[in-house]
N, C-alpha and C positions, 0 to 999 in steps of 0.2 A: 554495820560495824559493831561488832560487838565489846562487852567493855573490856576485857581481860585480853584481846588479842592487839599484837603489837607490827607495824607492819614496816620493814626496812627500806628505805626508800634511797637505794642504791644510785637512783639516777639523779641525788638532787648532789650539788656539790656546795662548797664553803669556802669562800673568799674571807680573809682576815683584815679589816680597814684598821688602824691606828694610828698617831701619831699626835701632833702640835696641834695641825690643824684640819684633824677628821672631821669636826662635827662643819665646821664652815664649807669645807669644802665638800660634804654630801647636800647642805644645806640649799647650795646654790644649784646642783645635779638631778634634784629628785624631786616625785612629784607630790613624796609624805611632807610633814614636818617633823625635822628630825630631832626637835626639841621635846615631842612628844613623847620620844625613848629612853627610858631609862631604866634602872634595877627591876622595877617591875610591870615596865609594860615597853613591849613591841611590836611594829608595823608592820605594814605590807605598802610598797610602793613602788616604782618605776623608772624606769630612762628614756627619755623622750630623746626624738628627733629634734633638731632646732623649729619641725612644723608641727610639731607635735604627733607624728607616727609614734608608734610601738617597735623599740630597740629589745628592752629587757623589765624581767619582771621580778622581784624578789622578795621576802621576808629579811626586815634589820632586828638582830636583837645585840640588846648593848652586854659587850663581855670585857669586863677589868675593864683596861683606860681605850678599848676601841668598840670595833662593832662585826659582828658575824653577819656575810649576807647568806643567806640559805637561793639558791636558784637554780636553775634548771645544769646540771654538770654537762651536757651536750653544748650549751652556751657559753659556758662558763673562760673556757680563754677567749673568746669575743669579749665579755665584759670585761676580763682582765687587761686587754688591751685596750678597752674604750677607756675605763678609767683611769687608767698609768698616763692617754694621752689626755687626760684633762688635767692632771696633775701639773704638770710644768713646775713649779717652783714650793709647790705648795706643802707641805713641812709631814705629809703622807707616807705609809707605810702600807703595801698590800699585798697581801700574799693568799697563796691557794693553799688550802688547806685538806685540799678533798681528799687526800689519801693517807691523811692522820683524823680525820672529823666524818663522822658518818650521822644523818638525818633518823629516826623512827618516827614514825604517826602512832598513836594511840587516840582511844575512846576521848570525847565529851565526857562520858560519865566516868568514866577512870579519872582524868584529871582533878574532879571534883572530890576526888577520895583523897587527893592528895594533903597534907597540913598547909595552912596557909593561902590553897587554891583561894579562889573569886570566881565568879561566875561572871567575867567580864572579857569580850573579844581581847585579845593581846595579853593579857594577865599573864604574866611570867615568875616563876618561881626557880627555887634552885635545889637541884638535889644531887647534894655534896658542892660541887660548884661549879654545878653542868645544868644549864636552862631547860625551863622545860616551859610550854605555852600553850597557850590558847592559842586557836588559829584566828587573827586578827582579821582575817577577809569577812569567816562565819564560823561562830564558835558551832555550830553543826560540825562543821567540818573536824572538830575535835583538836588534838592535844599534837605538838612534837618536841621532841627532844633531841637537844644537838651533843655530839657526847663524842669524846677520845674512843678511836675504833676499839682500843685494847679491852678497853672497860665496858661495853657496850654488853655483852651478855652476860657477865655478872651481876651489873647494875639491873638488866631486864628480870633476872631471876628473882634479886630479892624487891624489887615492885612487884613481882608474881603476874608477870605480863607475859604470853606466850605468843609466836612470831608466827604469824596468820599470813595467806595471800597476797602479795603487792596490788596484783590486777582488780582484788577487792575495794582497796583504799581508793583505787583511781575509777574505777568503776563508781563506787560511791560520790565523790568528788564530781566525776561527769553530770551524775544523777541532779545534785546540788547545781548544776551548772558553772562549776568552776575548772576551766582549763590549767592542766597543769605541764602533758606531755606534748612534747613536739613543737611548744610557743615560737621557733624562730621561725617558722611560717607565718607567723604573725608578721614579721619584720618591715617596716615600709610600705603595709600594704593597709593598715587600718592604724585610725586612729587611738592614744591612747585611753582616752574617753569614750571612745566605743569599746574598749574593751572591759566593760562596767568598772573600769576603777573606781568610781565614785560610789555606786554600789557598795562594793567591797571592800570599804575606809583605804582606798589610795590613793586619796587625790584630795589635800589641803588646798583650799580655793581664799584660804584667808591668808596663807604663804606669801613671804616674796616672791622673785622671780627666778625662776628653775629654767633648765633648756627645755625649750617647747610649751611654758606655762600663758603665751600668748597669744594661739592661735585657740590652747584647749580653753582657755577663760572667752573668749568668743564665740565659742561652741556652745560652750554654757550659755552663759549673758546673754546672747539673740536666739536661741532657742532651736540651735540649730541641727544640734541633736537627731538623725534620723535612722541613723542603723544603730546594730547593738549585735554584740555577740554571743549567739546561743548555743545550745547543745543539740543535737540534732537522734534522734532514736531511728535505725532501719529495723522497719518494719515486715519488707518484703525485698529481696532481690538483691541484687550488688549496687551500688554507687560505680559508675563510671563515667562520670559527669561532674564538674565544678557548678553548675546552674542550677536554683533550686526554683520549681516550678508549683505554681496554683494552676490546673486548666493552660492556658497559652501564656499566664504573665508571671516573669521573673520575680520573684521577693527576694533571692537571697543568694549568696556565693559561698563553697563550699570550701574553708580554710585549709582546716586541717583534719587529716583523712586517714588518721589511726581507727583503733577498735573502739574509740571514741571523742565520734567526727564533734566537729565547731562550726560554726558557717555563720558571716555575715548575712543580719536580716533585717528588710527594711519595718522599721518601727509605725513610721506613721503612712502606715498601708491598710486601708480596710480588709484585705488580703490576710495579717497577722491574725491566727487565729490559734491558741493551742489545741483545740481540739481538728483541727483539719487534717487531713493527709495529703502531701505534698510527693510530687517528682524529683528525683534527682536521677536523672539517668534512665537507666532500669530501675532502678530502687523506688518504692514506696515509704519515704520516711514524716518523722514528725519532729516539730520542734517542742524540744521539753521547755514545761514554762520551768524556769528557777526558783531555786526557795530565797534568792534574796528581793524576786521582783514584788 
Protein backbone atom coordinates (compact mmCIF):
# COMPACT_ATOMS: atom_id res chain seq x y z
CA UNK A 1 0.00 0.00 0.00
CA UNK A 2 1.51 2.90 -0.76
CA UNK A 3 1.13 6.16 1.23
CA UNK A 4 -0.40 8.67 -1.34
CA UNK A 5 -2.80 6.14 -2.95
CA UNK A 6 -6.47 6.17 -1.94
CA UNK A 7 -8.60 3.16 -2.66
CA UNK A 8 -12.61 3.48 -3.04
CA UNK A 9 -14.24 0.87 -1.42
CA UNK A 10 -17.39 0.63 -3.27
CA UNK A 11 -18.55 -2.52 -1.84
CA UNK A 12 -18.62 -1.36 1.83
CA UNK A 13 -22.06 0.36 2.66
CA UNK A 14 -23.26 2.71 5.66
CA UNK A 15 -26.02 2.21 8.03
CA UNK A 16 -26.97 5.45 10.05
CA UNK A 17 -27.98 4.45 14.11
CA UNK A 18 -29.35 7.47 16.24
CA UNK A 19 -31.75 8.32 18.41
CA UNK A 20 -32.69 8.31 22.50
CA UNK A 21 -31.57 5.08 22.92
CA UNK A 22 -28.71 4.15 20.30
CA UNK A 23 -25.98 3.57 22.63
CA UNK A 24 -28.06 1.09 25.04
CA UNK A 25 -29.47 -0.49 22.47
CA UNK A 26 -26.13 -1.41 20.40
CA UNK A 27 -24.83 -1.89 23.83
CA UNK A 28 -26.93 -5.02 24.43
CA UNK A 29 -26.29 -6.22 20.43
CA UNK A 30 -22.65 -6.34 19.93
CA UNK A 31 -19.81 -8.02 20.85
CA UNK A 32 -17.55 -4.35 21.20
CA UNK A 33 -18.10 -1.99 24.11
CA UNK A 34 -19.75 0.70 22.85
CA UNK A 35 -18.79 2.84 25.56
CA UNK A 36 -15.43 2.77 24.18
CA UNK A 37 -16.62 5.12 21.11
CA UNK A 38 -16.34 8.27 20.90
CA UNK A 39 -15.15 11.74 19.09
CA UNK A 40 -11.90 10.13 18.90
CA UNK A 41 -11.87 6.55 18.87
CA UNK A 42 -13.66 3.78 16.97
CA UNK A 43 -14.30 -0.05 16.92
CA UNK A 44 -14.63 -3.02 15.05
CA UNK A 45 -17.23 -5.42 16.40
CA UNK A 46 -20.05 -7.92 15.64
CA UNK A 47 -23.58 -9.61 15.62
CA UNK A 48 -23.82 -12.84 17.03
CA UNK A 49 -26.22 -15.60 16.83
CA UNK A 50 -28.02 -16.12 20.23
CA UNK A 51 -25.09 -19.37 19.92
CA UNK A 52 -22.69 -17.33 19.15
CA UNK A 53 -22.35 -18.00 15.13
CA UNK A 54 -21.09 -15.20 12.87
CA UNK A 55 -24.21 -12.92 11.52
CA UNK A 56 -22.28 -9.74 10.70
CA UNK A 57 -19.27 -7.92 11.01
CA UNK A 58 -18.66 -4.02 11.06
CA UNK A 59 -16.56 -0.93 11.91
CA UNK A 60 -18.78 1.90 14.62
CA UNK A 61 -17.68 5.38 14.50
CA UNK A 62 -19.47 7.91 16.43
CA UNK A 63 -21.12 10.74 14.12
CA UNK A 64 -22.98 13.95 15.83
CA UNK A 65 -25.58 12.37 18.32
CA UNK A 66 -25.49 8.57 16.44
CA UNK A 67 -23.17 6.17 15.00
CA UNK A 68 -22.09 5.14 11.40
CA UNK A 69 -21.66 1.28 10.79
CA UNK A 70 -19.18 0.84 7.96
CA UNK A 71 -20.07 -3.14 6.50
CA UNK A 72 -19.96 -5.31 3.97
CA UNK A 73 -23.05 -3.36 1.37
CA UNK A 74 -23.84 -7.12 -0.03
CA UNK A 75 -25.03 -7.63 3.58
CA UNK A 76 -26.09 -4.57 4.35
CA UNK A 77 -30.13 -4.89 4.11
CA UNK A 78 -29.78 -8.25 6.05
CA UNK A 79 -28.48 -6.10 8.91
CA UNK A 80 -30.82 -3.63 8.18
CA UNK A 81 -33.41 -5.95 8.88
CA UNK A 82 -31.75 -7.74 11.85
CA UNK A 83 -31.46 -4.55 13.54
CA UNK A 84 -35.07 -2.77 12.94
CA UNK A 85 -36.29 -6.42 14.40
CA UNK A 86 -34.36 -6.00 17.61
CA UNK A 87 -35.51 -2.59 17.86
CA UNK A 88 -39.23 -3.06 18.99
CA UNK A 89 -39.74 -0.17 21.12
CA UNK A 90 -36.64 1.08 21.55
CA UNK A 91 -36.39 4.97 20.85
CA UNK A 92 -33.94 4.03 17.49
CA UNK A 93 -33.54 5.58 14.25
CA UNK A 94 -31.74 3.66 11.19
CA UNK A 95 -31.22 4.34 8.18
CA UNK A 96 -29.04 3.28 5.01
CA UNK A 97 -27.05 5.58 3.93
CA UNK A 98 -25.04 3.96 1.16
CA UNK A 99 -26.00 5.87 -1.71
CA UNK A 100 -25.35 9.27 -0.06
CA UNK A 101 -21.85 7.98 2.06
CA UNK A 102 -19.22 6.31 0.19
CA UNK A 103 -15.98 4.35 2.42
CA UNK A 104 -11.96 5.19 1.04
CA UNK A 105 -8.95 3.33 2.61
CA UNK A 106 -5.79 5.05 2.62
CA UNK A 107 -2.02 4.59 3.87
CA UNK A 108 -0.92 4.00 7.65
CA UNK A 109 1.62 6.37 6.82
CA UNK A 110 -0.75 8.89 5.29
CA UNK A 111 -2.82 9.05 8.19
CA UNK A 112 0.01 9.95 10.38
CA UNK A 113 0.56 13.02 8.18
CA UNK A 114 -2.48 14.04 9.18
CA UNK A 115 -2.72 17.09 12.18
CA UNK A 116 -3.90 15.75 15.33
CA UNK A 117 -3.40 11.86 14.07
CA UNK A 118 -2.06 9.23 17.05
CA UNK A 119 -0.66 6.31 16.22
CA UNK A 120 -3.22 4.39 18.07
CA UNK A 121 -5.78 1.38 16.43
CA UNK A 122 -9.17 3.27 16.15
CA UNK A 123 -7.80 6.85 16.53
CA UNK A 124 -10.17 9.04 14.69
CA UNK A 125 -10.05 12.51 13.57
CA UNK A 126 -11.98 14.79 11.58
CA UNK A 127 -11.56 16.63 8.43
CA UNK A 128 -14.03 19.30 8.00
CA UNK A 129 -16.61 16.95 9.73
CA UNK A 130 -16.07 13.80 7.99
CA UNK A 131 -14.11 11.03 10.02
CA UNK A 132 -11.33 9.70 9.13
CA UNK A 133 -9.51 6.46 11.21
CA UNK A 134 -7.33 4.08 12.09
CA UNK A 135 -8.37 0.81 11.25
CA UNK A 136 -9.24 -0.52 14.60
CA UNK A 137 -8.74 -4.31 13.76
CA UNK A 138 -4.74 -3.37 12.65
CA UNK A 139 -3.51 -0.24 12.26
CA UNK A 140 -1.38 -2.05 9.37
CA UNK A 141 -4.37 -2.22 7.83
CA UNK A 142 -4.17 1.62 7.51
CA UNK A 143 -6.52 4.59 7.43
CA UNK A 144 -10.66 5.15 6.12
CA UNK A 145 -12.62 7.77 5.48
CA UNK A 146 -16.31 8.02 5.53
CA UNK A 147 -17.43 11.13 3.62
CA UNK A 148 -20.77 12.63 1.52
CA UNK A 149 -20.27 11.04 -2.09
CA UNK A 150 -20.46 14.77 -3.55
CA UNK A 151 -17.42 15.79 -1.60
CA UNK A 152 -15.37 12.74 -1.87
CA UNK A 153 -12.98 13.76 -4.77
CA UNK A 154 -12.52 17.25 -3.91
CA UNK A 155 -11.65 16.44 -0.45
CA UNK A 156 -9.24 13.57 -2.00
CA UNK A 157 -7.58 16.11 -4.09
CA UNK A 158 -6.71 18.62 -1.54
CA UNK A 159 -5.12 15.61 0.92
CA UNK A 160 -3.22 14.90 -2.41
CA UNK A 161 -4.30 11.37 -2.19
CA UNK A 162 -4.61 9.57 -5.69
CA UNK A 163 -7.15 6.70 -6.27
CA UNK A 164 -5.15 3.47 -6.72
CA UNK A 165 -6.58 -0.29 -7.21
CA UNK A 166 -9.48 -1.62 -5.12
CA UNK A 167 -8.08 -5.34 -5.58
CA UNK A 168 -4.82 -3.93 -4.09
CA UNK A 169 -6.39 -2.77 -0.70
CA UNK A 170 -8.13 -6.33 -0.50
CA UNK A 171 -5.32 -8.13 -1.69
CA UNK A 172 -3.34 -6.47 0.98
CA UNK A 173 -5.89 -6.91 3.78
CA UNK A 174 -6.02 -10.94 2.73
CA UNK A 175 -2.09 -10.74 3.09
CA UNK A 176 -2.60 -9.25 6.71
CA UNK A 177 -5.26 -12.00 7.18
CA UNK A 178 -8.22 -10.06 7.53
CA UNK A 179 -11.46 -11.05 5.66
CA UNK A 180 -13.29 -8.39 4.25
CA UNK A 181 -15.16 -9.72 0.94
CA UNK A 182 -17.76 -12.17 0.67
CA UNK A 183 -18.30 -12.61 5.00
CA UNK A 184 -21.98 -13.80 4.52
CA UNK A 185 -20.53 -17.18 3.87
CA UNK A 186 -19.31 -16.95 7.15
CA UNK A 187 -22.97 -16.94 8.32
CA UNK A 188 -24.00 -19.86 10.78
CA UNK A 189 -21.39 -21.65 9.96
CA UNK A 190 -18.43 -20.61 12.33
CA UNK A 191 -18.19 -19.22 15.39
CA UNK A 192 -17.70 -15.57 16.18
CA UNK A 193 -14.50 -16.07 18.06
CA UNK A 194 -13.30 -18.20 15.61
CA UNK A 195 -13.28 -15.56 13.49
CA UNK A 196 -10.30 -13.88 15.45
CA UNK A 197 -12.36 -11.10 16.82
CA UNK A 198 -10.55 -11.18 19.78
CA UNK A 199 -7.38 -10.76 17.84
CA UNK A 200 -8.77 -7.92 16.07
CA UNK A 201 -10.06 -5.70 19.39
CA UNK A 202 -13.94 -7.24 18.74
CA UNK A 203 -14.63 -8.77 21.27
CA UNK A 204 -15.04 -6.89 24.99
CA UNK A 205 -14.99 -10.07 27.38
CA UNK A 206 -15.38 -7.49 30.43
CA UNK A 207 -18.91 -6.42 28.57
CA UNK A 208 -22.13 -7.19 29.75
CA UNK A 209 -24.35 -9.43 27.96
CA UNK A 210 -24.74 -9.07 24.21
CA UNK A 211 -26.59 -11.99 21.88
CA UNK A 212 -24.38 -14.75 21.87
CA UNK A 213 -21.84 -13.39 24.64
CA UNK A 214 -22.60 -16.90 26.46
CA UNK A 215 -21.57 -19.58 24.72
CA UNK A 216 -18.37 -17.13 23.22
CA UNK A 217 -17.36 -16.49 26.93
CA UNK A 218 -17.20 -20.39 27.40
CA UNK A 219 -15.14 -20.85 24.46
CA UNK A 220 -12.86 -18.55 26.04
CA UNK A 221 -13.06 -19.54 29.81
CA UNK A 222 -12.44 -23.61 29.10
CA UNK A 223 -10.13 -23.15 26.45
CA UNK A 224 -11.99 -24.42 23.93
CA UNK A 225 -10.86 -22.54 21.26
CA UNK A 226 -9.75 -24.88 18.50
CA UNK A 227 -10.16 -23.69 14.82
CA UNK A 228 -9.56 -20.07 13.77
CA UNK A 229 -9.85 -18.48 10.51
CA UNK A 230 -7.06 -18.14 8.00
CA UNK A 231 -6.13 -16.94 4.82
CA UNK A 232 -5.28 -19.35 2.56
CA UNK A 233 -2.40 -18.74 -0.65
CA UNK A 234 -2.82 -21.13 -4.00
CA UNK A 235 0.05 -22.06 -4.86
CA UNK A 236 -0.55 -24.40 -7.68
CA UNK A 237 -3.81 -25.61 -9.50
CA UNK A 238 -7.46 -24.55 -8.99
CA UNK A 239 -9.46 -25.16 -5.62
CA UNK A 240 -12.36 -27.46 -6.43
CA UNK A 241 -12.78 -28.70 -3.24
CA UNK A 242 -14.09 -27.28 0.40
CA UNK A 243 -11.42 -29.95 2.41
CA UNK A 244 -8.16 -28.94 3.13
CA UNK A 245 -5.76 -31.76 3.19
CA UNK A 246 -2.06 -32.62 4.97
CA UNK A 247 -1.23 -36.18 3.38
CA UNK A 248 -4.76 -38.20 4.20
CA UNK A 249 -5.84 -35.86 7.28
CA UNK A 250 -8.36 -33.01 7.17
CA UNK A 251 -7.04 -29.71 8.96
CA UNK A 252 -9.30 -27.45 7.49
CA UNK A 253 -12.66 -26.21 5.50
CA UNK A 254 -12.72 -24.05 2.71
CA UNK A 255 -14.98 -20.77 3.63
CA UNK A 256 -14.83 -18.47 1.26
CA UNK A 257 -13.79 -18.96 -2.23
CA UNK A 258 -13.02 -15.56 -3.98
CA UNK A 259 -9.62 -14.37 -5.37
CA UNK A 260 -8.98 -14.38 -1.75
CA UNK A 261 -9.86 -17.72 -0.18
CA UNK A 262 -10.45 -18.10 3.96
CA UNK A 263 -10.87 -21.58 5.36
CA UNK A 264 -11.47 -22.90 8.70
CA UNK A 265 -8.28 -24.53 10.34
CA UNK A 266 -7.93 -26.58 13.10
CA UNK A 267 -5.51 -24.87 15.73
CA UNK A 268 -4.52 -27.36 17.96
CA UNK A 269 -3.38 -29.82 15.32
CA UNK A 270 0.32 -30.80 15.07
CA UNK A 271 -0.81 -30.80 11.43
CA UNK A 272 -0.82 -26.65 11.68
CA UNK A 273 2.19 -25.72 10.23
CA UNK A 274 2.91 -22.30 8.07
CA UNK A 275 5.41 -23.53 6.27
CA UNK A 276 3.68 -26.76 4.89
CA UNK A 277 1.88 -27.30 1.65
CA UNK A 278 -1.51 -28.41 1.96
CA UNK A 279 -4.33 -30.05 -0.60
CA UNK A 280 -7.37 -28.44 -1.54
CA UNK A 281 -8.76 -30.25 -4.31
CA UNK A 282 -6.38 -30.01 -7.19
CA UNK A 283 -4.86 -26.98 -5.74
CA UNK A 284 -1.60 -26.91 -3.75
CA UNK A 285 -2.13 -24.20 -1.27
CA UNK A 286 -0.69 -22.70 1.94
CA UNK A 287 -1.92 -21.13 4.88
CA UNK A 288 -0.67 -17.66 5.51
CA UNK A 289 0.41 -17.02 8.99
CA UNK A 290 -1.28 -13.41 9.88
CA UNK A 291 0.39 -10.30 11.08
CA UNK A 292 -1.98 -10.25 13.97
CA UNK A 293 -1.00 -13.93 15.35
Amino acid sequence: MKKNDVYILEDRGILYLNGEDVKEFLQNLITNNIEKVTDEISCFAALLTPQGKYLFDFLIVKHKTGYFLDCEKSNIDELFKQLTLYKLRSKVEILNLSNEFVVAGMSYEKFLTFENSKDIEGYTIKYLEDPIFLDPRLKKLGARLIINLEKLYLSLKKLELKTAKVEDYYNFSHNLGISQIDNLNLQNKIFGIECNFEELNGIDFKKGCYIGQENTARIKLKNKLNKKLFAIKVIEGNINSDQIFLEDKEVGKLLIKNKNPFALIKTQNILLDFENIYKCGNAKVKILKPAWL
